[in-house]
ZAKOLDO-604336 format. One line per 4 residues: number of its first residue (from 1); their letters; for each residue y, x, z of C-alpha. Coordinates in steps of 0.25 Angstrom, whole numbers, always signed. Each point is the difference from the previous one (the first is absolute). Example, Ala and Ser with C-alpha at 12.3 -4.5 7.8 and 13.67 -1.06 7.14 Angstrom:
BEGIN
1	AS	-18 +49 +31 | +14 +6 -2;
This chain:
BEGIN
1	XXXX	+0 +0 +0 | +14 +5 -4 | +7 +3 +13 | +12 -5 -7;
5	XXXX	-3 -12 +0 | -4 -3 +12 | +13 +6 +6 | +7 -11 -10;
9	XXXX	-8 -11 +5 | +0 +4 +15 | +16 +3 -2 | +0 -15 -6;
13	XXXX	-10 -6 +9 | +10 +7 +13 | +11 -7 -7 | -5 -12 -3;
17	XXXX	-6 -2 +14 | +14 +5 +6 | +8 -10 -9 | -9 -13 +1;
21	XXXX	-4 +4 +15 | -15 -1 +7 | +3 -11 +9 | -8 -1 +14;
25	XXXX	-4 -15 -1 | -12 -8 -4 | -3 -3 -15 | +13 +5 -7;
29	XXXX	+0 +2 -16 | +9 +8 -7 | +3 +5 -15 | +10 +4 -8;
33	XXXX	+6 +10 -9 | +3 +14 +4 | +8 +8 -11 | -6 +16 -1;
37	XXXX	+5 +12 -5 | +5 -2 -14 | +3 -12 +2 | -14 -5 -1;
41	XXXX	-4 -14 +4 | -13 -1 +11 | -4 -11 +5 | -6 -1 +13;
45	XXXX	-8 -11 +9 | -5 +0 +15 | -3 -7 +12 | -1 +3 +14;
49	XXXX	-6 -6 +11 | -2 +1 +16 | -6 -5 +10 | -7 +3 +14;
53	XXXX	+8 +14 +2 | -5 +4 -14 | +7 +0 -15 | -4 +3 -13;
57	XXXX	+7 +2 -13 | -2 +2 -14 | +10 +1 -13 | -3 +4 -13;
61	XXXX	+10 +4 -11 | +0 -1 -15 | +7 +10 -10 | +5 -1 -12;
65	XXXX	-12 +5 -6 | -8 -11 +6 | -9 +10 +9 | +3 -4 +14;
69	XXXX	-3 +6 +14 | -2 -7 +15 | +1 +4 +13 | -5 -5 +13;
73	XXXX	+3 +1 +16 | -6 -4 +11 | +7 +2 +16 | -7 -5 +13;
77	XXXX	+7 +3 +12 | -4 -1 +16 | +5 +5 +12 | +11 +8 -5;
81	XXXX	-7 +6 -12 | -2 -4 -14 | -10 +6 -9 | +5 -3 -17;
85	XXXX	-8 +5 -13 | +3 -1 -14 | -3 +2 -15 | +8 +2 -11;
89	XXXX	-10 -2 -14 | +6 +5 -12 | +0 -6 -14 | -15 +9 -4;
93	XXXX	-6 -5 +14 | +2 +11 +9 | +4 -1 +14 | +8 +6 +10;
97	XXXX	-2 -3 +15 | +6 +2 +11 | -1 -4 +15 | +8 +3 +13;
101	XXXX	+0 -4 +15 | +15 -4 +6 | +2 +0 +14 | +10 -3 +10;
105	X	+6 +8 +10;
């Protein structure tokens, strides 16, 4: 997979996610347009949902081109601590994961 790329959709994904926001609450949908570098036209699409002390998230974005890539969250806190992962999967189907543990002092 082209690094490139993946650091356009994840730069995309970011802003996308920063402009039409990850909202804590049960069962929100949200989509939109998101325009890129160049002036390019994306089109994204995700929903997040919570429940229980647990959320989840997913998004996928559409380029131009018509490939399209998705990400997805998960957070779970208790007792001053929250455990989050993620995966960001690109427009050939590879992934990049990631997971952390937050905790408050």
């Amino acid at each position: 997979m082209n690094l490139r790329i993946v650091s356009k959709f994840a730069t995309v994904l970011l802003f996308s996610g920063i402009l039409l926001g990850d909202a804590a609450a049960a069962g929100i949908q949200r989509s939109g347009n998101v325009t890129g570098p160049g002036g390019r036209q994306y089109v994204t699409q995700g929903n997040t949902s919570c429940a229980g002390g647990a959320c989840t998230s997913q998004q996928s974005i559409t380029g131009p081109n018509g490939k399209s890539a998705t990400r997805a969250r998960a957070a779970q806190c208790a007792g001053g601590q929250c455990t989050t992962s993620g995966t960001l999967t690109g427009p050939r189907g590879r992934a990049l994961q990631r997971s952390g543990t937050i905790t408050r002092n």
